[in-house]
MMTF fields as JSON, N, C-alpha, C and O atoms, coordinates in Angstrom:
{
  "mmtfVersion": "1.0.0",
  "mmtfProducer": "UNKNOWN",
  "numBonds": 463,
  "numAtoms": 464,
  "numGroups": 116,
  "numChains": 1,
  "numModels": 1,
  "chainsPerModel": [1],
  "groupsPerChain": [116],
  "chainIdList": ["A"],
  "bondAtomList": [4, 2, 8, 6, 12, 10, 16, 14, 20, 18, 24, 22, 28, 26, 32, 30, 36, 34, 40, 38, 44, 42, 48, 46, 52, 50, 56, 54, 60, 58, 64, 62, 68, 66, 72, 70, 76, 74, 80, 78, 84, 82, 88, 86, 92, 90, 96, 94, 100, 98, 104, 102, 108, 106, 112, 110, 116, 114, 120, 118, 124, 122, 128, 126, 132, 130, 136, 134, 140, 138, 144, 142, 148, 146, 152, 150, 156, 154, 160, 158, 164, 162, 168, 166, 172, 170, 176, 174, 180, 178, 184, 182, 188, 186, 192, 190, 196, 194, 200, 198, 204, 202, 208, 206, 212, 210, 216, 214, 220, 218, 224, 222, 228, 226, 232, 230, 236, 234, 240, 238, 244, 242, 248, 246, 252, 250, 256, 254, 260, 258, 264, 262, 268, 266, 272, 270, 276, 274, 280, 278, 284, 282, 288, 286, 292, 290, 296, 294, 300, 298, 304, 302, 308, 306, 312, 310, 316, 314, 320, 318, 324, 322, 328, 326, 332, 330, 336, 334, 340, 338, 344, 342, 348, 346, 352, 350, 356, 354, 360, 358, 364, 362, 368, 366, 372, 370, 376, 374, 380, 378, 384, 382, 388, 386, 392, 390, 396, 394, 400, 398, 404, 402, 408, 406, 412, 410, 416, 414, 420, 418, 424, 422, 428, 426, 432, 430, 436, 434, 440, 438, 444, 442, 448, 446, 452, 450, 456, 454, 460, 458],
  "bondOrderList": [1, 1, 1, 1, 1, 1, 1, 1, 1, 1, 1, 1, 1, 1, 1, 1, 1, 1, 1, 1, 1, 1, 1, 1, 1, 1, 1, 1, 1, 1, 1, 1, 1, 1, 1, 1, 1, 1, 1, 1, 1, 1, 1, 1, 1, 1, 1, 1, 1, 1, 1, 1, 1, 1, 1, 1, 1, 1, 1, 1, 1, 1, 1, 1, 1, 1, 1, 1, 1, 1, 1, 1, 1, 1, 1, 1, 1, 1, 1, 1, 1, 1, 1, 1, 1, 1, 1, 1, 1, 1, 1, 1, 1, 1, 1, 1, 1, 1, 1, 1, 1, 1, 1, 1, 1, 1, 1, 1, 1, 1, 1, 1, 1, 1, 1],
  "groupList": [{"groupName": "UNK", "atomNameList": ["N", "CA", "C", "O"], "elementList": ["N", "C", "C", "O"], "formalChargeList": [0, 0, 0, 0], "bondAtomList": [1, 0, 2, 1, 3, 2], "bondOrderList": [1, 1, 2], "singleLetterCode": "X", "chemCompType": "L-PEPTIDE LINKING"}],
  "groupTypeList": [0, 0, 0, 0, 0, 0, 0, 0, 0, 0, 0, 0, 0, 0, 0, 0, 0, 0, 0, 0, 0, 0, 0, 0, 0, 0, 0, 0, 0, 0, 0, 0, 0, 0, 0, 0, 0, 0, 0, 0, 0, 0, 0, 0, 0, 0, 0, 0, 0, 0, 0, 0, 0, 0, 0, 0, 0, 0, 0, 0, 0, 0, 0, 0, 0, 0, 0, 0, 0, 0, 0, 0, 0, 0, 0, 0, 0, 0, 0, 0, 0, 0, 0, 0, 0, 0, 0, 0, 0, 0, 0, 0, 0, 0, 0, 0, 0, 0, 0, 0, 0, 0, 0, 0, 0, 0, 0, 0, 0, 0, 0, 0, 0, 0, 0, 0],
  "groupIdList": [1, 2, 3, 4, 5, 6, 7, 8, 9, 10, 11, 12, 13, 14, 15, 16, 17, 18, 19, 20, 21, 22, 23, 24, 25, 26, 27, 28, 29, 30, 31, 32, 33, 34, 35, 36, 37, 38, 39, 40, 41, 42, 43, 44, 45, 46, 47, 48, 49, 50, 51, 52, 53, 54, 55, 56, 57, 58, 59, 60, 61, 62, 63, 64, 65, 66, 67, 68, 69, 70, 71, 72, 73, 74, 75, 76, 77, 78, 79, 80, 81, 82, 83, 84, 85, 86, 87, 88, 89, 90, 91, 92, 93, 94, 95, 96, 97, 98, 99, 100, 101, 102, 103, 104, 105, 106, 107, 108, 109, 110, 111, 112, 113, 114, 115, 116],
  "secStructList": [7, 7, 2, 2, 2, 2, 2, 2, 2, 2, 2, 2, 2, 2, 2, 2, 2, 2, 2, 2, 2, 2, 2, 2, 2, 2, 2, 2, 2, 2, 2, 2, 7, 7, 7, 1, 1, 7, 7, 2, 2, 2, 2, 2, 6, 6, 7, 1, 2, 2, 2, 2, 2, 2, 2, 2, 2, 2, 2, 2, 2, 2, 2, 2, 2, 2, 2, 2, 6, 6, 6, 7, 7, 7, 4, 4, 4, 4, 7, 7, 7, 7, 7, 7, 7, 1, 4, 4, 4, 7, 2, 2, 2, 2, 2, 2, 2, 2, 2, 2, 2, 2, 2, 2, 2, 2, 2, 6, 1, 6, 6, 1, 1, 7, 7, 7],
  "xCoordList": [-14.323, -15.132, -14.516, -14.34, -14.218, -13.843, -14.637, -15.848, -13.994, -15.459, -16.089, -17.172, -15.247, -16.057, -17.644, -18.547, -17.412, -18.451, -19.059, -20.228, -18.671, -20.004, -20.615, -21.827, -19.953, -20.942, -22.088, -23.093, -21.411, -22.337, -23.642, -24.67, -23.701, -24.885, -25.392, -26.415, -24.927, -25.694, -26.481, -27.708, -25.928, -26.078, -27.856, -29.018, -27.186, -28.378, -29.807, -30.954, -29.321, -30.45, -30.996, -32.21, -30.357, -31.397, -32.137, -33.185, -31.475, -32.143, -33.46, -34.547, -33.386, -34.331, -35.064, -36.231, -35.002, -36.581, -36.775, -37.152, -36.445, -36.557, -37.445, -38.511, -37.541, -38.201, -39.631, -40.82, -39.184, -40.043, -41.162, -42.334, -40.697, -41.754, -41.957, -42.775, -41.745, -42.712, -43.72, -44.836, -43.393, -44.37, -45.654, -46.77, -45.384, -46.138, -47.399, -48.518, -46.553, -47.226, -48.129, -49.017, -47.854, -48.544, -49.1, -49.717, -49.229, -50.466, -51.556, -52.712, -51.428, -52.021, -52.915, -54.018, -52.265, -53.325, -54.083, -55.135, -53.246, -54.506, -55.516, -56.668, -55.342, -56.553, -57.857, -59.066, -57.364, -58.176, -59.113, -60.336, -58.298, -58.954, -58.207, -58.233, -57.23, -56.384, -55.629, -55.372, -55.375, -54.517, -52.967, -52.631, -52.171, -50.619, -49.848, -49.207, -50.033, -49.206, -49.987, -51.052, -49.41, -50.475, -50.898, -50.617, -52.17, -52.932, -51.842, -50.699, -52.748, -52.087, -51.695, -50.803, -52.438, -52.477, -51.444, -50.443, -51.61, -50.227, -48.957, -48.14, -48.663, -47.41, -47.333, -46.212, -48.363, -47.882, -47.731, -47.387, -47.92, -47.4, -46.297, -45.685, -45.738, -44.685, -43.424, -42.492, -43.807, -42.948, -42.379, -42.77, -41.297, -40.683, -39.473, -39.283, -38.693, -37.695, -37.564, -36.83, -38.296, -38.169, -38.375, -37.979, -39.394, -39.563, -38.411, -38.184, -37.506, -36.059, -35.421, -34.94, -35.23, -34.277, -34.671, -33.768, -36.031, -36.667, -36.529, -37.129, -35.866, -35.917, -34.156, -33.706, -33.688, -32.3, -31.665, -31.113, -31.802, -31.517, -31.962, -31.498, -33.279, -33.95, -33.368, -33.356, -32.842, -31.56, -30.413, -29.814, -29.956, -28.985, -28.958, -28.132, -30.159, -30.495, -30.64, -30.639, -30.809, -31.434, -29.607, -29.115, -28.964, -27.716, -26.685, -26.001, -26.88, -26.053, -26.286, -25.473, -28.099, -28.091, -27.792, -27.403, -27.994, -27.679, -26.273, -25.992, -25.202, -23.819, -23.65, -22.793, -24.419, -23.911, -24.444, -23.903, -25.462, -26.533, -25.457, -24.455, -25.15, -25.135, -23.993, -23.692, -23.087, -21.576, -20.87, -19.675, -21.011, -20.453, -19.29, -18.079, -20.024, -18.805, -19.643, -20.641, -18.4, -18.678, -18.743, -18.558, -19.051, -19.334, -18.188, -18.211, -17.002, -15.774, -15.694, -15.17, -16.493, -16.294, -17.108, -17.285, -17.67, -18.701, -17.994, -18.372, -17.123, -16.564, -15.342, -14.356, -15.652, -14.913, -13.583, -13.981, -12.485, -11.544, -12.184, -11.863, -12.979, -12.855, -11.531, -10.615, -11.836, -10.327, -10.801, -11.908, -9.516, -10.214, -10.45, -9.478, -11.735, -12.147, -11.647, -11.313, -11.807, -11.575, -9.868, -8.841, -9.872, -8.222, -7.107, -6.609, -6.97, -6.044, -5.741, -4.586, -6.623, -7.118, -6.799, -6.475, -6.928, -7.026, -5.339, -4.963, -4.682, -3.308, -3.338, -2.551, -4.451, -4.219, -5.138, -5.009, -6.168, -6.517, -5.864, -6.186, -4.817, -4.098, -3.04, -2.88, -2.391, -1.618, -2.467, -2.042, -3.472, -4.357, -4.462, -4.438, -4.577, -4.678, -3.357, -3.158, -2.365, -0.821, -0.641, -0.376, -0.748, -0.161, -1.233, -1.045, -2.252, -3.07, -2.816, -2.894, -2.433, -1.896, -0.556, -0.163, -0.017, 1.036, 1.117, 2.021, 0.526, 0.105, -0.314, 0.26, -1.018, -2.016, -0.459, 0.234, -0.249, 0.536, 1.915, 2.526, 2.423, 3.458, 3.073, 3.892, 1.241, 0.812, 1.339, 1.722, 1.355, 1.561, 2.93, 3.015, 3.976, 5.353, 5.893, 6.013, 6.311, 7.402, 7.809, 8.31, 7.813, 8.635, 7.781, 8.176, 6.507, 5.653, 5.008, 5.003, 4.634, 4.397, 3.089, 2.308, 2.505, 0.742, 0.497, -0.585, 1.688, 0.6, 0.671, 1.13, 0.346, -0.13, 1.433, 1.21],
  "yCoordList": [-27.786, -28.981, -29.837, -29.383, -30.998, -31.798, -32.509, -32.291, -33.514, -34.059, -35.111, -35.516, -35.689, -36.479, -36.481, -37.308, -35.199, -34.618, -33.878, -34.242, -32.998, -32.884, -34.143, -34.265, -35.078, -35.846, -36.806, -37.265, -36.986, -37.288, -36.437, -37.068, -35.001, -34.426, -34.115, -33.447, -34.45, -34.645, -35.959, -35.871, -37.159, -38.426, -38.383, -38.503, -38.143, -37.942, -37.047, -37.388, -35.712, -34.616, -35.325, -35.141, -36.328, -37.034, -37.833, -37.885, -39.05, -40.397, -39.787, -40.24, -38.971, -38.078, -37.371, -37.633, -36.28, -36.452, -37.007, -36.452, -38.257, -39.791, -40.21, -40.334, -40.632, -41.152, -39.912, -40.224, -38.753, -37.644, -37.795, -38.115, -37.561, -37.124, -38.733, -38.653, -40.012, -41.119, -41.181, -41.687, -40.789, -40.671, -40.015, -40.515, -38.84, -37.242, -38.475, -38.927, -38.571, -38.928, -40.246, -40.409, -41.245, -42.578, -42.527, -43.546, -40.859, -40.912, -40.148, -40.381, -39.321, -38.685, -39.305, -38.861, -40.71, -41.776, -42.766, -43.357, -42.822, -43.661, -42.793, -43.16, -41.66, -40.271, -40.563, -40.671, -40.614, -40.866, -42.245, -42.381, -42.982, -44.252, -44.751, -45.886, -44.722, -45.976, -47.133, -47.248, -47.737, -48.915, -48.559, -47.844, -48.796, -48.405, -49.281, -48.903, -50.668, -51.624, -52.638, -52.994, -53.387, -54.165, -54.987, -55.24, -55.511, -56.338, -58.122, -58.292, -59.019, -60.382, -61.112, -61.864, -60.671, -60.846, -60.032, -60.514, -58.722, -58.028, -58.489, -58.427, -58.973, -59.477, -60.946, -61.247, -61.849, -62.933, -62.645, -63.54, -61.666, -61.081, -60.984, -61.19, -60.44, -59.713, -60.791, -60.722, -61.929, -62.994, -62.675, -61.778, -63.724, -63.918, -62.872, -62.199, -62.757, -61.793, -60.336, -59.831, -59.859, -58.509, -58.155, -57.072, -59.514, -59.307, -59.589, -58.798, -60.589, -61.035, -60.108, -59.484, -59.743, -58.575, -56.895, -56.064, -56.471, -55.443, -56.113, -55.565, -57.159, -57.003, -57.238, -57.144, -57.516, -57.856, -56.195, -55.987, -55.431, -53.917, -52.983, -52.022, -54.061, -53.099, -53.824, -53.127, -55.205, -54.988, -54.317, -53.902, -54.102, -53.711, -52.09, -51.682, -51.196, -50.107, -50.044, -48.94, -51.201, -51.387, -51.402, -50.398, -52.085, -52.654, -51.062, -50.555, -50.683, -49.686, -48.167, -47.374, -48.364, -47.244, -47.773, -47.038, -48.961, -49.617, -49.112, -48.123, -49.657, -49.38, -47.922, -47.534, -47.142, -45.446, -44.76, -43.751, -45.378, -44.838, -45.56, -44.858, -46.66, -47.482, -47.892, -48.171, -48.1, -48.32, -47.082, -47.364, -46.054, -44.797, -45.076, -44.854, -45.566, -45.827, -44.756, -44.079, -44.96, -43.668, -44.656, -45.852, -43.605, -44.865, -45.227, -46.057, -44.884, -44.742, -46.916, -47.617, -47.318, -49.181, -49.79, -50.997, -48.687, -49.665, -49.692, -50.527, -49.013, -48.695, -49.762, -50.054, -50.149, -50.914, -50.919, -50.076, -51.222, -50.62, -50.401, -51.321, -49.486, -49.527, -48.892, -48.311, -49.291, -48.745, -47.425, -47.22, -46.365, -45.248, -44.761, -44.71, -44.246, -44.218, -42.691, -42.006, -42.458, -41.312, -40.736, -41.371, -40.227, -39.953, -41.145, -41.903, -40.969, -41.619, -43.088, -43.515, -43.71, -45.534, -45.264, -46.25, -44.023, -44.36, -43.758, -42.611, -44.596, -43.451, -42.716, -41.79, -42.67, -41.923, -40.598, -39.601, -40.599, -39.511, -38.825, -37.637, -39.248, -39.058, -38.596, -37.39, -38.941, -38.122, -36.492, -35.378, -36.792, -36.065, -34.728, -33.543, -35.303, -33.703, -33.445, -32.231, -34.131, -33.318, -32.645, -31.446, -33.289, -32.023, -30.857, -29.733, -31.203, -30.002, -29.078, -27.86, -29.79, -28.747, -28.023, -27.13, -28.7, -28.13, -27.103, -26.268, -27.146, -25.911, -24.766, -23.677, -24.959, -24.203, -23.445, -22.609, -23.937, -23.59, -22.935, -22.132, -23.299, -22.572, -21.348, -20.456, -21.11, -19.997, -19.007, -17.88, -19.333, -18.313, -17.691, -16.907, -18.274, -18.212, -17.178, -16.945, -16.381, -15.3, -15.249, -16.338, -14.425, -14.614, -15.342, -15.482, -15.822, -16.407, -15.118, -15.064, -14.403, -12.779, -13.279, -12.353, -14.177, -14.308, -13.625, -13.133, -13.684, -12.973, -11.764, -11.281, -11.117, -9.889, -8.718, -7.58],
  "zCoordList": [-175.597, -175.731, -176.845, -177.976, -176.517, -177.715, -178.618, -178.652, -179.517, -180.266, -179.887, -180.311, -178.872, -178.168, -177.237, -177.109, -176.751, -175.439, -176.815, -176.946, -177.841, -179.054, -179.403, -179.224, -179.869, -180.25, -179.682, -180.225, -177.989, -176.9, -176.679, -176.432, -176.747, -176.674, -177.754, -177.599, -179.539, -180.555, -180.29, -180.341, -180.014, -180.14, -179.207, -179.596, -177.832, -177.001, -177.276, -176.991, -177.967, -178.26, -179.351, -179.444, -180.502, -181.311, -181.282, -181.926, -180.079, -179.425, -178.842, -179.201, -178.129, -177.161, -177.926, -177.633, -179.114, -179.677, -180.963, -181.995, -180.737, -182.083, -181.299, -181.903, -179.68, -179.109, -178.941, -179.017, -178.746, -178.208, -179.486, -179.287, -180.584, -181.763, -182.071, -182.987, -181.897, -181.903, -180.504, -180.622, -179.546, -178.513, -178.911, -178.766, -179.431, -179.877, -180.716, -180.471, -181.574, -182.957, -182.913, -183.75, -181.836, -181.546, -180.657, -180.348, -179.412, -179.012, -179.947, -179.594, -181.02, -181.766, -182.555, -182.871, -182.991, -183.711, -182.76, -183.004, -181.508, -180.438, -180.012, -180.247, -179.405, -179.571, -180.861, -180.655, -181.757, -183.389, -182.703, -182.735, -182.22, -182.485, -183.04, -182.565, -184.035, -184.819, -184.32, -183.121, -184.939, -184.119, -184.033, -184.977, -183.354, -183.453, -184.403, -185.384, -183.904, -184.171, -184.874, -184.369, -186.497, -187.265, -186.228, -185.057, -187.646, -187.032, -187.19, -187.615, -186.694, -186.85, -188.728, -189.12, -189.199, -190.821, -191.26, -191.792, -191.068, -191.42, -191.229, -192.147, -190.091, -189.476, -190.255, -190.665, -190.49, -191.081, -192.465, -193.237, -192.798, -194.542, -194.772, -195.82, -193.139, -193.095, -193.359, -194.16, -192.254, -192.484, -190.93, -190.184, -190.659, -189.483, -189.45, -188.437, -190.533, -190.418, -190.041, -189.19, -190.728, -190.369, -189.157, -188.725, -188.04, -186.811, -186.121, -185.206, -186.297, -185.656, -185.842, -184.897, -187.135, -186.996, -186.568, -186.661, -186.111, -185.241, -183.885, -182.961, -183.633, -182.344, -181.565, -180.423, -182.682, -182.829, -182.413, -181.332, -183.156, -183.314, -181.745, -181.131, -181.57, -180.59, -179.331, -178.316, -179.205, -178.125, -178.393, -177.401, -179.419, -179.362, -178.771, -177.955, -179.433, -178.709, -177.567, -177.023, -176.846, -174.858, -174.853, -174.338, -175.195, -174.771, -174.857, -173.968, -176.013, -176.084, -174.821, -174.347, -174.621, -173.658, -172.175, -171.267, -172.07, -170.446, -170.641, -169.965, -171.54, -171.482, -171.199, -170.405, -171.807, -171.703, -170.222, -169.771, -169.602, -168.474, -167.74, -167.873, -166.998, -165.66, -165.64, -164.48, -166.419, -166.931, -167.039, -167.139, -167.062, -167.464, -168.77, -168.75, -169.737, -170.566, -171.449, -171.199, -173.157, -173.713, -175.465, -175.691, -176.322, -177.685, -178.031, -178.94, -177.606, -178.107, -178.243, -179.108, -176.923, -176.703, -177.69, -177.849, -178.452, -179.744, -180.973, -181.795, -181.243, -182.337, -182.732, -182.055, -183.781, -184.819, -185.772, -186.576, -186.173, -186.961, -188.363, -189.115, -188.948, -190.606, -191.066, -190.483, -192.562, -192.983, -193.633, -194.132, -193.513, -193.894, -195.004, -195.758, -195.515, -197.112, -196.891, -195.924, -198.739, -198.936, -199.673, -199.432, -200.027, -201.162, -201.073, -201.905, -199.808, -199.339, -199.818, -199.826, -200.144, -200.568, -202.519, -203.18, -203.137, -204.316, -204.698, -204.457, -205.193, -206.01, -206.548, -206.352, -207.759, -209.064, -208.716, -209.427, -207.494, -207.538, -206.492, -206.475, -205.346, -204.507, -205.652, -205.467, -206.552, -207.786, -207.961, -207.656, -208.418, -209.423, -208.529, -208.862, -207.367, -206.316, -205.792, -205.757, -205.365, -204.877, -206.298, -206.212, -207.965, -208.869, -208.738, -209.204, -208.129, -208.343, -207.4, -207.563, -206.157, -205.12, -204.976, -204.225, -205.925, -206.277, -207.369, -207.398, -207.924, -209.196, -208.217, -208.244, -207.62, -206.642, -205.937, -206.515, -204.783, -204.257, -204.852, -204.147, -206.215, -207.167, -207.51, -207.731, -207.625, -208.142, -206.951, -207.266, -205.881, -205.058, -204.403, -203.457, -205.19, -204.762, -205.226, -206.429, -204.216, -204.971, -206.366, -206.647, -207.408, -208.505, -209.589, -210.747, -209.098, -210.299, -210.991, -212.221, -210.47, -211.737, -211.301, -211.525, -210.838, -210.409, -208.823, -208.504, -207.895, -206.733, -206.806, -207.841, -206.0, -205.596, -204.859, -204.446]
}
């Protein structure tokens, strides 16, 4: 299995109970009697944005599963170039670990009186 087809059935087993345990849980408070979703005052507290952008996201969630369901495509077409973080981007700590791996690795050479 590669990491592609892992991360397709992580991706899915989380979407699936993200949706499962908000189902659970928002019929649990309509059962009560509570309301799900604010009232009209709440939302004008809220302001206009946070609603544009909850609904901005929530196409993008329709868009991304139409693409994966009916397209047979895979996330590999969502993905972006970042640049890659991590050792590699800094010199001095890209220094700081080859002498360290090199100490490391000297310890273990024939003739150092340290291995075994």
């Amino acid at each position: 299995m590669n990491t592609d087809d892992m991360f397709n059935i992580i991706f899915w087993t989380l979407l699936g109970s993200m949706f499962l345990m908000r189902s659970w849980f928002g019929l649990r408070v309509w059962r009560t009697g509570e309301r799900l979703l604010p009232d009209r005052a709440a939302m004008q507290r809220e302001g206009l944005w946070p609603h544009v952008i909850e609904g901005l996201f929530f196409l993008l969630l329709a868009a991304l599963i139409v693409h994966l369901c009916f397209r047979g495509g895979s996330l590999r077409a969502f993905l972006f170039p970042w640049p890659r973080a991590g050792i590699n981007q800094d010199p001095l700590r890209r220094r700081a670990i080859s002498v360290s791996d090199a100490a490391a690795n000297n310890a273990d050479a024939p003739g150092s009186g340290t291995g075994v």
